[in-house]
N, C-alpha and C positions, 0 to 999 in steps of 0.2 A: 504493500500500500504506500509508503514512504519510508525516506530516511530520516533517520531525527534531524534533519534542519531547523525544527523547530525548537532548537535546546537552547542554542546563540538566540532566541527569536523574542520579540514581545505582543503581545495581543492587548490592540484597544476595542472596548465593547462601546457600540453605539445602538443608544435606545429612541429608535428615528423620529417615535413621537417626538420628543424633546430634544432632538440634536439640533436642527436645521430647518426651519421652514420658507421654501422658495415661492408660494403661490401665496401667501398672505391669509391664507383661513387658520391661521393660529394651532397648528397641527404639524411637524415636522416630517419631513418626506424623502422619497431618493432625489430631487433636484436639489435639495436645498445638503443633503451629502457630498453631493458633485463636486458643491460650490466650494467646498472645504476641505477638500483633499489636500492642497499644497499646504496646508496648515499640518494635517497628518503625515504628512510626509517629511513636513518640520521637524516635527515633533523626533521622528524617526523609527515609528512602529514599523513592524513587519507583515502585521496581521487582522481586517477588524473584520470583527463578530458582530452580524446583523440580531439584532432581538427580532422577533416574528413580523413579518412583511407581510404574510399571506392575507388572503381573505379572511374575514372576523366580526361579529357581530360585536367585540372588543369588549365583552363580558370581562374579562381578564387580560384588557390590555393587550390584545395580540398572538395573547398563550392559550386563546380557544379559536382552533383554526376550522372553516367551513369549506374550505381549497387549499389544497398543501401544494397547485399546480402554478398558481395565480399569485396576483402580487392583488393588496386593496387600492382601491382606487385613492382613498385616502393618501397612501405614501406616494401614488403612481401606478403605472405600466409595468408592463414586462419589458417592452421596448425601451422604459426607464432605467429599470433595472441592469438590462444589456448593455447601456450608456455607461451605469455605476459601474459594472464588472472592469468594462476597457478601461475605464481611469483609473481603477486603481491597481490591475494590472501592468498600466503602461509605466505608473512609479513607483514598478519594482515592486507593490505589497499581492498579498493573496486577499481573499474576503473570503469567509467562515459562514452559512447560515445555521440559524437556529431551530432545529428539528424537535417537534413535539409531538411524538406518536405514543404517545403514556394513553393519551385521550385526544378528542377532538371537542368540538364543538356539537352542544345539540342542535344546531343547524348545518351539519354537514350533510352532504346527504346518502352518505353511508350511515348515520345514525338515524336519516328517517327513515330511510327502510328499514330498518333493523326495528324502530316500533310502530312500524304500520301494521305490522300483523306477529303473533305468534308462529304463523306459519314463516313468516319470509324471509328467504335465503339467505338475508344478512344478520337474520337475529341473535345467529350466536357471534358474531361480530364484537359487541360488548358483552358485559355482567348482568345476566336479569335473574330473577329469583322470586320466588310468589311471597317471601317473606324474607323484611332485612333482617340483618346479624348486626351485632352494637357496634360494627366501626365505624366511625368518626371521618367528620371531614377535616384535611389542615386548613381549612378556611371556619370552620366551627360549623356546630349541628351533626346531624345525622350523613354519613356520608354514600345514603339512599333517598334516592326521590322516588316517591310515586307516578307510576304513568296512567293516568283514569282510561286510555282507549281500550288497555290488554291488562288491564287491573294486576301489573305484577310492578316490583320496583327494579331502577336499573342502578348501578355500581357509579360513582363522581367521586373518586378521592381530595379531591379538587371542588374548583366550582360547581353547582347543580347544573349547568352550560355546558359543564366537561366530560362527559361522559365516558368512563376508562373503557377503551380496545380490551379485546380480548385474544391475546396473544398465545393463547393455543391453539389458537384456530391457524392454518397454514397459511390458508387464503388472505388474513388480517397480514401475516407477516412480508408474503409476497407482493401486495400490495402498496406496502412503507416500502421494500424496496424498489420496485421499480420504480416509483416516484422520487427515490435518493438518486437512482442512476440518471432520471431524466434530468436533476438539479446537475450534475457532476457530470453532461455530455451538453451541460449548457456552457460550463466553464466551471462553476464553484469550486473551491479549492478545500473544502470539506463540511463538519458538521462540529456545531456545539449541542447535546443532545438531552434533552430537558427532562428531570427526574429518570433518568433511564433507568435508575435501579427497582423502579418498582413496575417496573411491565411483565414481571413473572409473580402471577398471584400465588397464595399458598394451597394447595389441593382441598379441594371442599369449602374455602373460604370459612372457615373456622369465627366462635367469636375472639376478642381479644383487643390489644392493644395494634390497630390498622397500621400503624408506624412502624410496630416492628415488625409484623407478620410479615410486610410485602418489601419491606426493605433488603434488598438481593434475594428473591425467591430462588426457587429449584431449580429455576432451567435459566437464571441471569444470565451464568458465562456459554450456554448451549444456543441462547438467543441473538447473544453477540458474537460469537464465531460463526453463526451462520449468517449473520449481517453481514461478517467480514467476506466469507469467501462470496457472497450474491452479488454483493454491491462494490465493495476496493481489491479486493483481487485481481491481482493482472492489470492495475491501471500503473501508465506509468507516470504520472502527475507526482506531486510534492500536495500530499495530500493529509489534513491535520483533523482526528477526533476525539472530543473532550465529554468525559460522561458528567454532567452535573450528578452528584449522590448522595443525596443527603444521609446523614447514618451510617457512611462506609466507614468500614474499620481498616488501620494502616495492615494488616493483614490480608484483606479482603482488595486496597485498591491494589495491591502487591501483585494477585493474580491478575485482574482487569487490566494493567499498564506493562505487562509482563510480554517483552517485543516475539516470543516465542510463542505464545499462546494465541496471538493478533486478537485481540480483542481493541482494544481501543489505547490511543497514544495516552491519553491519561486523563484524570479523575479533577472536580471538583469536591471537597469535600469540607463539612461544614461546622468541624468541630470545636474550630478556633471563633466562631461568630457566633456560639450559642454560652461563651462566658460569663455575659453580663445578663445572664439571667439565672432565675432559680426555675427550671423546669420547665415552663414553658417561655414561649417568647416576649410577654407583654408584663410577666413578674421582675422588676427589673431588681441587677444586683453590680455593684461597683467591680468593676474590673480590676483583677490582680496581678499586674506584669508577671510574674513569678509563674502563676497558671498560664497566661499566655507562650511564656517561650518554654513551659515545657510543652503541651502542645505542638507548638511549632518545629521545636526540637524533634519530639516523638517522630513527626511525618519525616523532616531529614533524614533522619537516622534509620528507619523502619523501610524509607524506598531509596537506600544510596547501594545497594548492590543491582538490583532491580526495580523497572519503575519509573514512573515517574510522574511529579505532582502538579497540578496548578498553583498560582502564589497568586491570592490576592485578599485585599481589603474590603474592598469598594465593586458593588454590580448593582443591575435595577432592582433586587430584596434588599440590599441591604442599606441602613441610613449612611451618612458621608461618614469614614474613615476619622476625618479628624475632628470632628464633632465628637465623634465616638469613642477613639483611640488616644485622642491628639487632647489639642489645647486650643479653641476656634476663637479665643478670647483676640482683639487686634494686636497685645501686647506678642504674643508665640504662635499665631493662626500657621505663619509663614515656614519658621521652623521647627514647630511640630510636624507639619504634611508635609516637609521634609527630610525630618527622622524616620518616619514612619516607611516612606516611598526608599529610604536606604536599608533599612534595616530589613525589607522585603524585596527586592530589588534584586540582590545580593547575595539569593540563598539561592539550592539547588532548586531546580522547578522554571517553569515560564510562567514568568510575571504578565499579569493583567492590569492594566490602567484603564479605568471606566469613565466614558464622558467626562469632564468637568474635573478625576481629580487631579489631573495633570495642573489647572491653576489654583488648587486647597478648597473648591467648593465644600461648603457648609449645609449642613441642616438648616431645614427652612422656620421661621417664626408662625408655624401655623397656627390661626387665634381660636379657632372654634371645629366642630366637627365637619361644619361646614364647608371648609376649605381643603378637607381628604377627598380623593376621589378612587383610592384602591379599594379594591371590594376585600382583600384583607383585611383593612384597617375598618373599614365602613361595617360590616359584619361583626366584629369584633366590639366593635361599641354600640352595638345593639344588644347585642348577646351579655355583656358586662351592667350596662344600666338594665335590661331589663330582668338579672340576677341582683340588681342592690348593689351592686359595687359602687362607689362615690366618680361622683361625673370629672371631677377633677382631677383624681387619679387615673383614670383611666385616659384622659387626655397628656399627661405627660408621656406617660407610656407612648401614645401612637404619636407625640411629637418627638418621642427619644429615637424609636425601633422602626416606628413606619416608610412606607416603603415609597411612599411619595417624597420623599426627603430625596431620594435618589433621582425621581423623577421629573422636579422641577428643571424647565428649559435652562440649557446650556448658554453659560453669559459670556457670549459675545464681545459686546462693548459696554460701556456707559447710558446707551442709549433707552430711551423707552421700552419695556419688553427687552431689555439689554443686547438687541438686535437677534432676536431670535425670531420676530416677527413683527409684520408690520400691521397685523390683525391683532387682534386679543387672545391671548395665550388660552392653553385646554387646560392650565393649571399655571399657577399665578409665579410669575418670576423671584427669586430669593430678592428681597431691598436691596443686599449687599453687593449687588451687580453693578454698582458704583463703583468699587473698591476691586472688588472681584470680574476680573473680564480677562480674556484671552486678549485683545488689545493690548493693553494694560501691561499684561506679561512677556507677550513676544517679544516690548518694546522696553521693558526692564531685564538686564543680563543676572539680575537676583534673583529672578522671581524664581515661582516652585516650577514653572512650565522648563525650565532652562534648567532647573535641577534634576528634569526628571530626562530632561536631549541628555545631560551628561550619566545618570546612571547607566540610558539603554546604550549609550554610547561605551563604554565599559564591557557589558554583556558583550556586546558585538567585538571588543579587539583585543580582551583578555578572553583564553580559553578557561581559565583559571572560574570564570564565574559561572561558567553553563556546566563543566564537568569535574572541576577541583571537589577534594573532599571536606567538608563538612564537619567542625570539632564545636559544642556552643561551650561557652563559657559564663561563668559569674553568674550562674541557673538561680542563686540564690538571691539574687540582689534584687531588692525590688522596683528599682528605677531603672539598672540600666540591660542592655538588652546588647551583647555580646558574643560574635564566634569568630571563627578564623573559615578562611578558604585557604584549599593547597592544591598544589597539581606541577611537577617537572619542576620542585626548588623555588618557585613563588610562590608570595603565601601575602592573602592580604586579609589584616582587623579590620574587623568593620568594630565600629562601639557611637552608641548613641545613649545618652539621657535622657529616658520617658517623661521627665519631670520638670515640673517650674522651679525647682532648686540646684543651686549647684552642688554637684557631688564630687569626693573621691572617689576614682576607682585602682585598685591593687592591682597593676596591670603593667609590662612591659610598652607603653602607647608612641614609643620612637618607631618612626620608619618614614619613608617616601610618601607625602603627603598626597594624596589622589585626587578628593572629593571631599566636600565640606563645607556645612552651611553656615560657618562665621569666616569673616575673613584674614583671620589670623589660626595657625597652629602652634598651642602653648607645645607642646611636643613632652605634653608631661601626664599623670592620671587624672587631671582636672576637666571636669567635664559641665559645661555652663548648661543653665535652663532652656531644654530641647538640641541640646550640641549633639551635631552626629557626624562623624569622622572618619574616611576608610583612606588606610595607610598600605605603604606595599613594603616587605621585610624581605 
């Protein structure tokens, strides 16, 4: 299928509602990505990752698709599409789309046939059953709907829009493939591939906790080996697949990214963005450096003989990195999401930069419920106030974790709509688009955008950071965040300070000064509030 080219490589994810809008209806599209390519190519990514283009009733934003063949008219054409592909082909990058065959849309119209009748050919298609079992939906509630035409319920682990495939059917499975190969004899240069780990239900659909049951079912790696040889076998393209998975264990992406087994170039996994909570996603709980980089560590260390991992902070689930991670306050906004972007950057894995955090975007001042429009979030405080829970807690929550934090349009410039549009936006611009703009940054050699040219710039001309080995350091300290890379007699520290305070740290920190976001190096263990530092020995 490929060679790992994608080791030196980095992946920017572009979420088109909100990247670029070229037609003025406050909605971002493939013209308005066209427009902005030479900015990506600034930047110096290798690779971007479309979130779902297809056709959509946009129940979930894009991730309940009704044509997995078609592009929405919303973003554009196909003919548009083909525009997008050659540009960004012609400057050297590849483009990624986002494949979501977990489920579809209940207006595809493989799912109406499948409940027009009990009898009809498509009905075992999805999950039907004359009576649900207690799992859950991750969007909250029962994760069965009732269908009043054929009086049985169907299976949505997801939205009630979402209807799960039923992936023991041969015919569900031949189907997503030929539609991968029609994408991939268009030109696409692969797939990011959404919740894949749970498209192998458990036998008899048992009751239980839904989360784990179908988290890597029975026949996960038997499904994805036969994806491999139908659909990337035999192509000769430089071809890239990423399994989003929530719940996978560094043992489990071990086998999945394991180049001899072909299943997939490598995993998403989510165990480092579910710290700042207790249990579920909206109980929130103070992040503890210390849990972080063992975490982080674990996944080094568990896939450095085989394998191999995603690195990121920041995507359309999750709120902005440095809000979250960082320090968003104006005093350290700048190098905080520049520790953070080094101290990830830097580890084994290909790095992902999502929209916006290449200039330190922030979480957004949302004032009331009013102003969410994820049907996560929106669900979720429905379900909470009409349990008793207090209105104002549960509003921090979905202004801390929520998913439209990620979502607000990409700022531009200065301007109105911070040039993302010249309509009114489908969800209301950050204020701080004043301060915050890619303008702004291009045209400052400080900014985070130019700190993040010279990480990937790194990636690309030391071998040392795609394939060097991996030692972490100082696991116990709870502000600074410490390891070494090695590979043929070089060897570079990275070391950064999580914290608004200055710290010592116990450390040999002499060597060849690289990268670093103050402009001096005391070249000693002192480390100022948010100071991050990668030296070569």
């Amino acid at each position: 299928m490929s060679s790992q080219w994608w080791k030196p490589a980095v992946v920017y994810q572009i979420y088109p509602r909100s990247f670029a809008d070229s037609d003025g209806d406050g909605i971002g599209d493939l013209g308005g990505i066209v427009q902005r390519l030479d900015y990506l190519q600034q930047l110096g990514v290798d690779v971007l990752w479309l979130s779902p283009i297809y056709p959509s009733p946009q129940d979930d934003n894009g991730y309940d698709i009704s044509d997995y063949q078609d592009v929405d008219p919303t973003f554009g054409s196909l003919n548009d599409f083909d525009a997008l592909l050659a540009g960004v082909h012609e400057r050297g990058m590849k483009l990624v789309m986002d494949l979501v065959v977990n489920h579809t849309s209940d207006e595809h119209p493989w799912f109406e046939e499948s409940r027009a009748s009990k009898d009809s050919p498509k009905r075992d298609w999805y999950w039907w059953r004359a009576e649900p079992n207690d799992w859950r939906s991750f969007f909250s509630g029962s994760a069965w709907e009732a269908d009043q035409a054929t009086r049985e319920f169907y299976l949505h682990l997801f939205s009630v829009k979402q209807p799960d495939l039923n992936w023991e059917n041969p015919a569900v499975r031949e189907a997503i493939y030929a539609m991968m190969r029609l994408w991939l004899d268009r030109g696409v240069d692969g797939f990011r591939m959404d919740v894949i780990n749970l498209i192998s239900k458990p036998p008899g659909l048992p009751d239980g906790d839904s989360a784990a049951l179908n988290n890597c079912g029975p026949r996960i790696h038997e499904f994805l080996q036969e994806m491999h040889r139908e659909v990337f076998a035999g192509r000769d393209a430089q071809l890239l697949t990423v399994g989003e998975m929530p719940g996978v264990t560094v043992e489990e992406a071990t086998l999945f990214t394991d180049p001899a087994r072909a299943e997939i170039d490598m995993v998403f996994q989510f165990e480092h963005v579910q710290l700042d909570q207790n249990g579920r996603k909206w109980d929130l709980r103070a992040l503890d450096l210390r849990e972080l980089k063992a975490v982080m560590n674990r996944w080094q260390l568990g896939l450095a003989e085989r394998g191999w991992n995603s690195l990121y902070w920041n995507n359309h689930d999750q709120p902005r990195a440095v809000s979250r991670f960082g320090d968003d306050s104006p005093e350290h906004r700048v190098r905080s999401a520049k520790a953070l972007a080094t101290v990830l950057h830097l580890q084994r894995g290909t790095p992902y930069v999502y929209q916006g955090e290449e200039l330190g975007m922030t979480n957004a001042p949302f004032a009331s419920i009013e102003d969410f429009r994820d049907i996560e979030s929106l669900n979720h405080y429905a379900e909470a106030i009409a349990a008793g829970e207090d209105p104002g807690r549960v509003l921090t929550a979905l202004r801390t974790k929520g998913r439209d934090n990620a979502r607000t349009p990409m700022q531009w410039d200065a301007s109105e709509h911070a040039g993302f549009t010249t309509g009114e936006p489908w969800l209301a611009v950050n204020p701080n688009h004043a301060e915050i703009n890619a303008q702004a940054a291009v045209a400052d050699p400080g900014s985070v955008f130019h700190h993040f040219r010279a990480l990937i710039g790194l990636r690309h001309s030391l071998p040392v950071v795609a394939d060097g080995d991996f030692t972490p350091l100082l696991a116990d300290d709870p502000h600074v965040y410490a390891y070494t890379r090695a590979l043929d007699g070089t060897e570079l520290l990275v070391l950064a300070n999580c914290s608004s305070e200055t710290v010592i740290v116990e450390l040999d920190a002499r060597g060849e000064p690289l990268l670093s976001n103050y402009d001096d190096d005391p070249q000693d263990g002192t480390l100022r509030a948010w100071e991050a530092r990668v030296l070569r020995r």
